[in-house]
C-alpha positions in Angstrom: 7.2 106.9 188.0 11.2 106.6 187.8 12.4 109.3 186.0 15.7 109.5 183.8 18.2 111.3 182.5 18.4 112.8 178.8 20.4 115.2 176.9 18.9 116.7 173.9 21.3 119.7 172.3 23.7 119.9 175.4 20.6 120.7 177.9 19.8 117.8 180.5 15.7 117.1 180.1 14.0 115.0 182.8 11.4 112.3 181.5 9.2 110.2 182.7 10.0 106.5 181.4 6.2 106.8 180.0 7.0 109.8 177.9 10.5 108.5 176.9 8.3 105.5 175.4 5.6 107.5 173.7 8.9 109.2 171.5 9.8 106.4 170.9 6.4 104.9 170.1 5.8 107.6 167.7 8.3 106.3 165.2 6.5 103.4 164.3 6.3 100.3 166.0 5.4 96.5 165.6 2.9 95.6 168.7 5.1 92.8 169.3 8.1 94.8 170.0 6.3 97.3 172.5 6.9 95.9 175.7 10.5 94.8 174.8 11.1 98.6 174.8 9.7 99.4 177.7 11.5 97.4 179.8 14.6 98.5 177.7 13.9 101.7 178.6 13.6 101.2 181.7 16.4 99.1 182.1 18.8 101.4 180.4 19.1 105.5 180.7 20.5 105.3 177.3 20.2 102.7 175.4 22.3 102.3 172.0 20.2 102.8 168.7 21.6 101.9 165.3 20.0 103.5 162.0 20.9 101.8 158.7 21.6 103.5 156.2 21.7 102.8 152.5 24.6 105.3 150.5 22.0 106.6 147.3 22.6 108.2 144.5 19.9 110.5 144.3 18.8 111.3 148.2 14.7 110.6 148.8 13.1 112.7 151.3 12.3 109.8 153.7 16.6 109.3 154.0 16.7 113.1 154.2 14.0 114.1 156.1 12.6 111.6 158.0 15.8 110.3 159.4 16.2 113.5 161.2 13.0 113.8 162.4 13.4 109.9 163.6 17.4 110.1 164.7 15.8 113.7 167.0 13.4 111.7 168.1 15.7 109.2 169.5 18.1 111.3 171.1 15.3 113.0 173.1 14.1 109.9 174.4 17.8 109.5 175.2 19.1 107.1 172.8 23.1 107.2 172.2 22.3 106.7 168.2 24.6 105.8 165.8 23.7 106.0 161.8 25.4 102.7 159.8 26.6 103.6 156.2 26.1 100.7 154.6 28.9 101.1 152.2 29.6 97.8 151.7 25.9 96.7 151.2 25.4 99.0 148.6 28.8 97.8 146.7 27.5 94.2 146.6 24.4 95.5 145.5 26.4 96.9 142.8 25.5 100.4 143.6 27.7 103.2 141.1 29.1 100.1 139.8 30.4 98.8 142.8 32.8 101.6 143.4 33.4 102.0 146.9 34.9 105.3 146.6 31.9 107.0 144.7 29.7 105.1 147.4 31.8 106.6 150.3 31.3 110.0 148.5 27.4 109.5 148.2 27.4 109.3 152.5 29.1 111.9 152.9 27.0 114.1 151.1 24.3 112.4 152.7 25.9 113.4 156.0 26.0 116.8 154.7 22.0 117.0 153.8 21.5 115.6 157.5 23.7 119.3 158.9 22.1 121.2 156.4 18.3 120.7 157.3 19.8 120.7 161.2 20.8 117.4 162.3 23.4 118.1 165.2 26.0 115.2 164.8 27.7 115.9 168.2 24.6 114.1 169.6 24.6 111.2 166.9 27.7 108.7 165.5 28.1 108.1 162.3 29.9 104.6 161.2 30.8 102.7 158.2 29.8 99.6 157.6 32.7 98.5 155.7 35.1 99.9 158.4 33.5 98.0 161.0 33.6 94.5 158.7 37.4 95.2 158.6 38.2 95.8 162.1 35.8 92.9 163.2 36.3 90.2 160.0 36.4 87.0 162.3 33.5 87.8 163.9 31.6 89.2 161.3 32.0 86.4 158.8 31.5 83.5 161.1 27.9 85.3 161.7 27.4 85.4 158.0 28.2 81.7 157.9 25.9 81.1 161.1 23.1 82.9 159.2 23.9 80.5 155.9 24.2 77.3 157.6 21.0 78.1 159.9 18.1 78.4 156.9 17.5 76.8 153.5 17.9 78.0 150.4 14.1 78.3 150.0 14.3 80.7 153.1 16.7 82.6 151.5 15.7 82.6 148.2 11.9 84.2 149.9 13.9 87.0 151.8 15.4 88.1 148.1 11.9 87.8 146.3 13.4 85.6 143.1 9.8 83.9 142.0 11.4 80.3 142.3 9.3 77.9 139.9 9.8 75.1 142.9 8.3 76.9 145.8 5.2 75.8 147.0 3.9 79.4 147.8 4.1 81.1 144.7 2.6 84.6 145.7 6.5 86.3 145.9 6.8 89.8 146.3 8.9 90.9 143.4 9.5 90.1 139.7 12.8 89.1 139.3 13.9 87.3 136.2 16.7 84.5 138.0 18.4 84.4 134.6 19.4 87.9 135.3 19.8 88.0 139.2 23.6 87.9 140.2 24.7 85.3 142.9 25.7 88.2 145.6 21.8 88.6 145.8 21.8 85.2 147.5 23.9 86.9 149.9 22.1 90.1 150.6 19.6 88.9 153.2 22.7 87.1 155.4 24.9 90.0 155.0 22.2 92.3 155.8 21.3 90.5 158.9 24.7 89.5 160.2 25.7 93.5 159.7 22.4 94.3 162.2 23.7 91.7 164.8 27.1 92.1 165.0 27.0 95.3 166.3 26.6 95.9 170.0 22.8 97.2 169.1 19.9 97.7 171.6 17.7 99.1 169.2 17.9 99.2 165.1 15.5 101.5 163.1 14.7 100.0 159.6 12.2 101.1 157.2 8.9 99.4 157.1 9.6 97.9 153.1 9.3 94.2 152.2 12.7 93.7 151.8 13.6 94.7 155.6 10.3 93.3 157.0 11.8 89.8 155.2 15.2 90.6 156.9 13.5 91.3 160.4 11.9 87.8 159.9 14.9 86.2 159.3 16.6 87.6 162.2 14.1 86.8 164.9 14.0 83.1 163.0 17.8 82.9 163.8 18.5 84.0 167.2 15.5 82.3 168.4 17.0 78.7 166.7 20.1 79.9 168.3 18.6 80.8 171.6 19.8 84.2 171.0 19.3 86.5 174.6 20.6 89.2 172.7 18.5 90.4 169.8 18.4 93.8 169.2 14.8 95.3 169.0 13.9 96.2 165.7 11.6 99.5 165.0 10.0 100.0 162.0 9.3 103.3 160.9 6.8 104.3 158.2 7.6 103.9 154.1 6.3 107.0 152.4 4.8 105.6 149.5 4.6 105.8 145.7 3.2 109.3 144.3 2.2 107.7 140.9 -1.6 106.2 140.7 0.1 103.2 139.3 3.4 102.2 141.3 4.5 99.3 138.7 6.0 102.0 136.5 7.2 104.3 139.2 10.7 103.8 139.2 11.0 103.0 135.1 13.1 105.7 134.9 10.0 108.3 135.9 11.4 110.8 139.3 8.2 111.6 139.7 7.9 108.7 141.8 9.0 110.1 144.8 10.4 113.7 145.8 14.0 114.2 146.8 16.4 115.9 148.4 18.0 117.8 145.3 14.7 119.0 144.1 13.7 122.6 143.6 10.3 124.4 144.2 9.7 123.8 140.7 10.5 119.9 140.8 8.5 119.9 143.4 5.3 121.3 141.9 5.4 119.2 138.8 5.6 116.2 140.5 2.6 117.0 143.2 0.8 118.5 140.2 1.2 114.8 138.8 0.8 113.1 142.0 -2.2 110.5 143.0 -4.2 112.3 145.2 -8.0 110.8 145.3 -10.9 113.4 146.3 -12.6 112.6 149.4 -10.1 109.4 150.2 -7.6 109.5 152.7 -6.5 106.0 153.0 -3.7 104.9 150.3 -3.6 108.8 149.2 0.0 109.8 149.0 -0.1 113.1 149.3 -2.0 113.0 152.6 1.0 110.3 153.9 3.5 112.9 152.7 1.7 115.8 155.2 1.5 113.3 158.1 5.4 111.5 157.7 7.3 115.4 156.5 4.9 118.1 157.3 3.3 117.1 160.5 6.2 116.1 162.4 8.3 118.8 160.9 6.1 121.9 161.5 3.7 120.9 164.0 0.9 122.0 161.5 -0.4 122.2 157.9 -1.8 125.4 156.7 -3.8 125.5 153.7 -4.2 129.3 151.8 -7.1 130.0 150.7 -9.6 132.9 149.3 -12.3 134.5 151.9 -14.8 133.4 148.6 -13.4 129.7 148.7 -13.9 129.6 152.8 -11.0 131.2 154.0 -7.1 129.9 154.8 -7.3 126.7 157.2 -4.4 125.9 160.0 -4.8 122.7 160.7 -3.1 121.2 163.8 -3.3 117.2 163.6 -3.8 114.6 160.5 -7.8 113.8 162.0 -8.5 117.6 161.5 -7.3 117.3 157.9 -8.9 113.6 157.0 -12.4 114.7 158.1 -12.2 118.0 156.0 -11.0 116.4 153.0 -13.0 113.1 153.2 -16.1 115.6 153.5 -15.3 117.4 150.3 -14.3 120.8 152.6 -11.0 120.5 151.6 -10.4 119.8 147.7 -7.2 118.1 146.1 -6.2 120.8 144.4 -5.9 122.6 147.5 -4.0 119.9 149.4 -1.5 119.8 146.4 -0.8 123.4 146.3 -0.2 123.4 150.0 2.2 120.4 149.6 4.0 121.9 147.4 4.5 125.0 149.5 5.7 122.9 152.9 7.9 121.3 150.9 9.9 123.7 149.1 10.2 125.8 152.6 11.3 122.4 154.1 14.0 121.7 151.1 14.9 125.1 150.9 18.1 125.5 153.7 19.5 122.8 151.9 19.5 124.5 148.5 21.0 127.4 150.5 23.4 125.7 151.6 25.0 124.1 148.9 24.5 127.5 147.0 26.3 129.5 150.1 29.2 126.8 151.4 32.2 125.9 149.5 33.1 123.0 151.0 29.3 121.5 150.6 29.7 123.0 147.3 32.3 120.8 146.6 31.3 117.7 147.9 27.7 118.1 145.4 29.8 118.2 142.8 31.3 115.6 143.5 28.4 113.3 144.0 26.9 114.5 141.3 30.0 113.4 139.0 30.0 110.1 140.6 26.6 109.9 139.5 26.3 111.2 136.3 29.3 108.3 135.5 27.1 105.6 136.6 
């Protein structure tokens, strides 16, 4: 089997293009894109892998966590990977109010989570979207126009998820009032698509949500109309999902929703304490997708403390070891929670430390945290 090149950390690894494809496998693929990257892979030593970005106010722990874990990944396998700020996407999403400055602000603190939990940017690139719109305007606006004047409105008007009283197919995701929706939302799914494929992209990593599942439709849609050769592959990795029982009011203003970055130990265990967490069901619990996207990939086990009386502490080393105990009844919810909460916190932890311990990071929390307390 041909063998290739990598450098992970400064020290040259030699890989099989099998195992460089199981890395990358592990992210989270669509069957359909699976043999394009092998031959990618086998084509190219290192091939160039976008990540997009989205600037946030408050950081979730898929952005802060998973992306490392996913951007490592990549560079092992020997991905040249370069992380797109989407500035500019989240102004015209009217993100802080549109302010570019407090959005530029929010990625760099961003950038500064990534260091803090150990991402080495000497390995990865970091861009700006709106940077690279200004040094490239021509071609990046005659795209967007392509993208326009290559789909209907209906198509468009299904990648935003506006409920449309004259589509056919009325099962939309979404519940968007159109007397409320702002015209740039008409734009989003063109902009989005024509910042993917502008760049000089092999590979782009996307989360696996609606909205970017829509957006990968629309791209294949257009550069197969165009007879496109060059499409970037698209991975798509894993959406961690809701922690309330009842999503619909998740994000009404409730954090526990979701954990984040700026959380502490005891943010942490309020929200698990609340969380969904089913006894004896593994599929569709959240806590369980938590260990398996954070935990799992981050520690290489989950270890569950426990009394001698209550059967003993339990190290388990994969997610099958952990579904059959706890879809027996051998390993209780309350358990699983408390353990949660414990991988987190010592997962979070450095990056408390280090916005406690570093002026400069100090600095730059403060002022993101300005920026958001003003929107």
């Amino acid at each position: 089997m041909e063998e290739a090149t990598t450098c992970t950390a400064g020290n040259a690894v030699r890989m099989s293009l099998d195992e460089r494809f199981a890395i990358m496998r592990s992210i989270g693929l669509e069957s359909i894109d699976e043999d394009d990257v092998m031959r990618l892979l086998d084509k190219k030593v290192a091939p160039v892998c976008y990540v997009w970005c989205d600037p946030c106010p408050s950081v979730h722990i898929a952005q802060g966590i998973m992306m490392v874990i996913n951007v490592r990944k990549m560079v092992k396998a020997g991905c040249r990977v370069k992380i797109l700020m989407a500035d500019w996407f989240a102004r015209m999403q009217n993100k802080l109010d549109g302010d570019l400055t407090k959005i530029r602000t929010i990625g760099f603190y961003m950038i500064e989570i990534w260091k803090a939990v150990g991402l080495e940017l000497n390995g990865v690139e970091v861009i700006w979207l709106s940077d690279e719109i200004n040094s490239h305007s021509d071609e990046y606006w005659a795209l967007v126009m392509d993208i326009f004047r290559n789909n209907t409105l209906r198509t468009i008007i299904r990648c935003c998820g506006i409920v449309d009283r004259f589509m056919l197919n009325r099962e939309i995701i979404g519940s968007y009032d159109p007397k409320n929706v702002t015209a740039s939302t008409l734009f989003t799914p063109c902009v989005h698509c024509a910042g993917i494929l502008f760049q000089k992209a092999d590979i782009w990593l996307l989360s696996m949500d609606h909205e970017e599942e829509l957006h990968d439709k629309l791209i294949r849609e257009y550069c197969k109309g165009m007879k496109r050769e060059n499409r970037p592959i698209i991975l798509s990795h894993n959406k961690l999902p809701n922690l309330i029982e009842h999503p619909e009011y998740g994000k009404n203003g409730d954090p526990a929703w979701a954990i984040f970055m700026e959380d502490r130990e005891v943010n942490v265990s309020d929200k698990l304490s609340r969380a969904f967490c089913p006894a004896k069901v593994a599929e569709g619990n959240p806590c369980l997708e938590y260990i398996k996207y954070i935990v799992f990939p981050w520690f290489g086990y989950f270890e569950v403390l426990r009394k001698e009386e209550n059967g003993g502490s339990r190290m388990f080393e994969n997610m099958e070891e952990l579904i059959t105990d706890y879809e027996s009844g051998a390993l209780h919810a309350a358990e699983v929670k408390l353990a949660l909460i414990e991988a987190l916190s010592k997962i979070l932890k450095p990056v408390h430390d280090h916005f406690a311990n570093n002026c400069e990071a100090k600095n730059l929390e403060e002022e993101a945290m300005w920026s958001i307390s003003r929107y």
